[in-house]
N, C-alpha and C positions, 0 to 999 in steps of 0.2 A: 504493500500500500504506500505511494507516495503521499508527503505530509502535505499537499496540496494540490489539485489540480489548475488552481490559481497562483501558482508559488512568484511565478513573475510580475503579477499584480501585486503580491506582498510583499517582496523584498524592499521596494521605498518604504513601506509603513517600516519595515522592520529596520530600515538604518533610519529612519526617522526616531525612532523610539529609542532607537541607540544615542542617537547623539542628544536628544533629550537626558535619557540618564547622564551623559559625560558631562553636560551645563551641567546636572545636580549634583553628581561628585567632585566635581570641582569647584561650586559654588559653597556646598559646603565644608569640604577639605581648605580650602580659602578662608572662608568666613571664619573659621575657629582662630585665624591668623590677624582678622580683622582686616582683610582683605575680599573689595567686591573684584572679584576677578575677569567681571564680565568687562569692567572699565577698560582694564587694558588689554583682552582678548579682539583679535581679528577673525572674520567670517570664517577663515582658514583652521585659526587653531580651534574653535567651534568644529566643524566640519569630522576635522582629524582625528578628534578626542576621543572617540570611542575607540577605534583604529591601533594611537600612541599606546592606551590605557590596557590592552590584550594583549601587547606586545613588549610592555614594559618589564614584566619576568616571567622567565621559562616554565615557569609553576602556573601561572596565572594565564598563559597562551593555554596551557596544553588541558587543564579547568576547561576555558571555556570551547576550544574544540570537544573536548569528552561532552560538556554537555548539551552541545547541538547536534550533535551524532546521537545522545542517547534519546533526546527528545525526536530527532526525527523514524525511531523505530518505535519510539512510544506507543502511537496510534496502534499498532501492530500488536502489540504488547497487552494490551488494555482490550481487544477484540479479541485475543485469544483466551484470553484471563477474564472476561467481565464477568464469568458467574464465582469469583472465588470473594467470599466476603470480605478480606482484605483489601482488594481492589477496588474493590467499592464504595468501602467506606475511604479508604484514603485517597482515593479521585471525585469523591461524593458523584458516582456515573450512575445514569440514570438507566430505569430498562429500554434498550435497542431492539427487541421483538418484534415492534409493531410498525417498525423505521424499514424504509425502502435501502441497498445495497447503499446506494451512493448519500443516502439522510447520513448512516449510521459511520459512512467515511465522514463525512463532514463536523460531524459531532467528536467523534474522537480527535479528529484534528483539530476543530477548536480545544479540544481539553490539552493536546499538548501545546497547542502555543499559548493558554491562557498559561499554565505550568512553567515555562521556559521564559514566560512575560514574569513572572513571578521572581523567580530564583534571579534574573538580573534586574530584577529592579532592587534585590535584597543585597545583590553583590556592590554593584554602585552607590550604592547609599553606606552599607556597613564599609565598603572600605575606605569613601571619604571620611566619614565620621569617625571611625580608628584613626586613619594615619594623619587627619586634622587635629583627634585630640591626643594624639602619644606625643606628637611634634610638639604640641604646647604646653603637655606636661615635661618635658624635656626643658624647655625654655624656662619653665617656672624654677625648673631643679638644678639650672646650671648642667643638666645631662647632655652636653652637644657634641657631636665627633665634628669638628673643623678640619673637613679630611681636604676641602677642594679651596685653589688660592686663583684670585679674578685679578688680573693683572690688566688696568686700564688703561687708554689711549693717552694721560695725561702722564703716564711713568706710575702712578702707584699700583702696590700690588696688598691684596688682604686677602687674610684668613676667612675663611667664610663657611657659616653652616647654610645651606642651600634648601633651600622652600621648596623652592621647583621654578618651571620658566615656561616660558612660551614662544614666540618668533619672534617678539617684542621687548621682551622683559627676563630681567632676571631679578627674582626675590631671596632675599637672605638677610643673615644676622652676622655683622662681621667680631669677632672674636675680642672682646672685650665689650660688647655694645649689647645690649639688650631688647634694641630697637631697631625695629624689622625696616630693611633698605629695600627699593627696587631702582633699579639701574635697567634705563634702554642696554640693549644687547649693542647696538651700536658705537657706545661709549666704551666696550669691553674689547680688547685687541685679544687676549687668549684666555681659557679657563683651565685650572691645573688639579689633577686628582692628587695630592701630595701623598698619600698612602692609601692602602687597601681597606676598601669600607668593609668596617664589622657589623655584620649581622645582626640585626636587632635577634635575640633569643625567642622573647618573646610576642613579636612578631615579625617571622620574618622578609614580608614584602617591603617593608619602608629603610 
């Protein structure tokens, strides 16, 4: 069973809804920083974000390939399974009996992409809000690796713990400061990893 006979028709809603959640996790991964990030974002890094944010680590590409691969056999899954009470109650599915062949595709494929709509709208939002607020309790604690040094157009260079950036911007805390800088990317001649970033333990996407 394909998860759509309209799949073509659905792919704009589906990067639409994508790049929706990427404004939200970054609006509020921002926001915890006291940054509206949408100021200094361009159409492009809008656009991109969903994109950057899958591809930012290995763990978190290979998450969300697994789970539009497992959501696209779902339907399949749930039609062969609908009478086990398990399934049922945890898909809340309703009885397909009385549903013509192609009703009863359609209904299950709504159930897996209302499911798949679900888990990333939960991914997006839990990981802005995590890596918005470890980063701030960080700042609060003095806890900062100042692993990367911005070497600017005007000769200085500083330590810096890095926010994150965009095509436009770069945000950070330069190492003795406590107060969060952004600097156009153009005012920056080179940026330097000065050592090997340590693993947050306890979580380690950020």
């Amino acid at each position: 069973m394909k998860i759509s006979d309209n799949l073509e028709k659905l792919l704009p809603f589906g990067y639409l809804f994508l790049i929706i959640m990427g404004i939200l996790k970054d609006s509020i991964y921002y926001h915890l920083f006291g940054i509206n990030i949408l100021k200094y974002s361009t159409i492009m890094d809008i656009l991109i974000s969903p994109i950057a944010e899958f591809t930012s680590n290995p763990i978190i590409l290979f998450s969300i390939i697994s789970l539009f691969v497992l959501h696209y056999y779902l339907p399949d899954y749930l039609l062969k399974n609908k009478e086990k009470k398990f399934i049922q109650k945890s898909f809340e599915l309703k009885p397909t009996d009385l549903l013509s062949i192609e009703e009863a595709k359609n209904y299950y494929n709504g159930i897996a992409i209302k499911f798949l709509a679900t888990f990333l709208l939960s991914f997006f939002l839990g990981y802005g809000f995590a890596g918005g607020y470890m980063g701030r309790q960080k700042i609060k604690n003095n806890d900062l690796d100042y692993i990367y040094k911005l070497d600017f157009n005007e000769g200085d260079s500083k330590e810096v713990y890095l926010i994150g950036n965009n095509s436009l911007y770069y945000f950070y805390l330069i190492k003795g400061d406590k107060h969060i800088q952004i600097s156009p990317v153009s005012s920056i001649k080179n940026i330097e990893m000065t050592k090997n970033r340590i693993i947050d333990k306890d979580f380690p996407f950020f």
